[in-house]
N, C-alpha and C positions, 0 to 999 in steps of 0.2 A: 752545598750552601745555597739558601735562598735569597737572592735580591730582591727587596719592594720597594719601587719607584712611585711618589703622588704626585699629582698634578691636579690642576686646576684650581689652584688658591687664587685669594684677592682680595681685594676692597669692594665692598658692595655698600651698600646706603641702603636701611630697614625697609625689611616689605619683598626685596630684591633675591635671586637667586640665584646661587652657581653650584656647578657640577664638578665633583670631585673623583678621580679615577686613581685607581692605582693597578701599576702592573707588574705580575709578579716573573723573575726571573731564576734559574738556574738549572742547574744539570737535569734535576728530575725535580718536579714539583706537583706534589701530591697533599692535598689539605683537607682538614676534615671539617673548616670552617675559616672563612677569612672577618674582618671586624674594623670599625671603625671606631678608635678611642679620641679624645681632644683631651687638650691642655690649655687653660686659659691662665693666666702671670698670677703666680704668687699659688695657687689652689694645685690640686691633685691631678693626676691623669683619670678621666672619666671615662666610662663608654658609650656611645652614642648608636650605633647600631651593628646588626653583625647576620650574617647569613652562612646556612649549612651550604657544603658544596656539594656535596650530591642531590640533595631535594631543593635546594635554595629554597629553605623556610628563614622568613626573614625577623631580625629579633630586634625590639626599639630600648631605648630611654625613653621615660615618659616625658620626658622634657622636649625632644623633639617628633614623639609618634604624632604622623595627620601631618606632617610639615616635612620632613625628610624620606626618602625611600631609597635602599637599599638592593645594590642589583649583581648578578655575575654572570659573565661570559664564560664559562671553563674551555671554552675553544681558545683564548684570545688568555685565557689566567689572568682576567682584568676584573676589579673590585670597582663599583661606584657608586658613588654616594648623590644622590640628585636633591639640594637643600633647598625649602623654596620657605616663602616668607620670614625669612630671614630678620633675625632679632639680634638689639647689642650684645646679648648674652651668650648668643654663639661666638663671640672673638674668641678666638683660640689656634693654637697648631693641631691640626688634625693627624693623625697618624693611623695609616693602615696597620694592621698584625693581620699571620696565619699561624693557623694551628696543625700543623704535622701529621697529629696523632691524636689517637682517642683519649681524651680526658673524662673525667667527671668532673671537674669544675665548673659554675655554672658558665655560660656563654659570655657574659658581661664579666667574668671577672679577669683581669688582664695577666695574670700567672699562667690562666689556660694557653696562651701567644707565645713561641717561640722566637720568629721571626716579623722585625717592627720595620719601621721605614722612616725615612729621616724627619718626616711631616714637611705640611704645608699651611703657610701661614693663612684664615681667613677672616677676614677684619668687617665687623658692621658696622657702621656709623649711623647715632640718630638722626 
C-alpha cells in the first residue's frame, strides 16, 4: 500500500505564491507518473499538472501553464507543485495521485491514479 501525504496549503492574497509537496509512502513505491488534481466547492475534480517519473516530463492545464511548475525528487519520492501568481480561481483542495503502472489513459485523466492523498486546502483571496 501506498501513502501520499501534502503539505503546504494556505491562504495567500492574489498575485502571491506557495509551494505544494507531497510525499509519498510505503512498502515498495514504484510509479510511472505522479499528478496534481484540485477541487474547488460545488465543481469537478480537475487536473492541474503532472510529471513522468522516470524522464520528469512535466505535463500542465492551460489554466495554470507559465504560473505553476511541477517537480520530483525520486530520491526523497516527493511531488511539488511551486504555484506563483496566484489567482482566486485557484481556491481549491489540491490533491496529489500516483500512477503504479503503465496506463494509456491520457496523463490528465484522473482514472489513470490509483493511489490519492487526502489534499490540501489553498485559498486565494482578492
Amino acid at each position: 500500500q501506498v501513502q501520499l501525504v501534502e503539505s503546504g496549503g494556505g491562504l495567500v492574497q492574489a498575485g502571491g505564491s506557495l509551494r505544494l509537496s507531497c510525499v509519498a509512502s510505503g512498502r515498495t513505491f514504484i510509479t510511472e507518473a505522479m499528478g496534481w488534481f484540485r477541487q474547488a466547492p460545488g465543481k469537478e475534480r480537475e487536473f492541474a499538472a503532472a510529471i513522468t517519473w522516470r524522464g520528469g516530463a512535466p505535463f500542465y492545464a492551460d489554466s495554470v501553464k507559465g504560473r505553476f511548475t511541477i517537480s520530483r525528487d525520486s530520491a526523497k519520492n516527493t511531488v511539488s507543485l511551486q504555484m506563483n501568481s496566484l489567482e482566486p480561481e485557484d481556491t481549491a483542495v489540491y490533491y496529489c495521485a500516483a500512477q503504479p503502472v503503465f496506463s494509456v489513459a491520457p496523463i490528465s485523466n484522473p482514472a489513470r491514479y490509483t493511489y490519492w492523498g487526502q489534499g490540501t486546502q489553498v485559498t486565494v483571496s482578492s
